[in-house]
C-alpha positions as CSV (number, residue, x, y, z in Angstrom):
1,X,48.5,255.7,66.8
2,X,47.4,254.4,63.8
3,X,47.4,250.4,62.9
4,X,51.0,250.0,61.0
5,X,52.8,253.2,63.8
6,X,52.1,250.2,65.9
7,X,53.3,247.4,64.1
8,X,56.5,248.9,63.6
9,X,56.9,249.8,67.3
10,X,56.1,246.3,68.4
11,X,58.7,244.9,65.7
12,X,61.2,247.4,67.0
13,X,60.6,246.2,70.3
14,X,60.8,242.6,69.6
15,X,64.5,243.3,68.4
16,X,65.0,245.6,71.2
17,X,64.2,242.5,73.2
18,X,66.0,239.7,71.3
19,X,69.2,241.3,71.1
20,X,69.2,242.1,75.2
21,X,68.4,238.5,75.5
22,X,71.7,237.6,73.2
23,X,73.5,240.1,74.7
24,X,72.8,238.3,77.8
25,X,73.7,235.0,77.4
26,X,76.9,236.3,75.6
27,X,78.1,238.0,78.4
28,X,77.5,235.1,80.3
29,X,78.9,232.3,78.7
30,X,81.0,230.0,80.7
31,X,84.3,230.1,80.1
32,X,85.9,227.2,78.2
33,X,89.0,227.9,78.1
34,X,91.5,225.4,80.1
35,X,93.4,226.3,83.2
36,X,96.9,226.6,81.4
37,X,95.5,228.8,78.8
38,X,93.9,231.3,81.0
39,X,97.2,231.3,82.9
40,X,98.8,232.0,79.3
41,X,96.6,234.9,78.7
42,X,97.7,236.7,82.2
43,X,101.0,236.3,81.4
44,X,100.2,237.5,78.3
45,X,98.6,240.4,79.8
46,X,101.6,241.0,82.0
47,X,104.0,241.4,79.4
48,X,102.1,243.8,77.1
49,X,102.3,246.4,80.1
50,X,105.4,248.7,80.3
51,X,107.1,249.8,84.0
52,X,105.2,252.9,83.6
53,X,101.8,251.5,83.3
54,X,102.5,249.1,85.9
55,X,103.6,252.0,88.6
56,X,100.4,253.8,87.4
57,X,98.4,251.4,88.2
58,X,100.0,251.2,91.6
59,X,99.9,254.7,92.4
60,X,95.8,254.8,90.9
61,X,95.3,251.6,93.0
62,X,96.8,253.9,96.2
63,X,94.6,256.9,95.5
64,X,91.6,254.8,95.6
65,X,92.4,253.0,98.7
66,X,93.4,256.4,100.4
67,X,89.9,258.3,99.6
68,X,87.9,255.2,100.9
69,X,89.8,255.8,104.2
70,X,88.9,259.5,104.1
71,X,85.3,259.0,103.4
């Protein structure tokens, strides 16, 4: 491997590196939000959702329980 094959491959990893570690710590932030505006958000999240998303989810959430009863 010749002197600047392995200069680029180091920088490359150095990135590789720096943006796991960002990624990281982004994905674990704490969250800051307050307690009435994470409540907010789920009712938020609540309305968005039709009947028939909400049975599916049901009927999903059934099939799962029912093959880890079978297994």
């Amino acid at each position: 491997m010749t002197q600047v094959a392995q200069g680029k491959s180091m920088l490359m990893f150095g990135l590789v590196a720096i943006a796991v570690v960002i990624g990281f710590y982004v994905l674990n932030a704490p969250d800051q939000r307050s307690a009435g505006d994470k409540i907010g958000d789920a009712i938020n999240q609540l309305g968005d959702r039709t009947p028939g998303e909400k049975l599916g989810d049901a009927v999903e959430g059934a099939g799962a329980d029912l093959k880890k009863a079978t297994d």
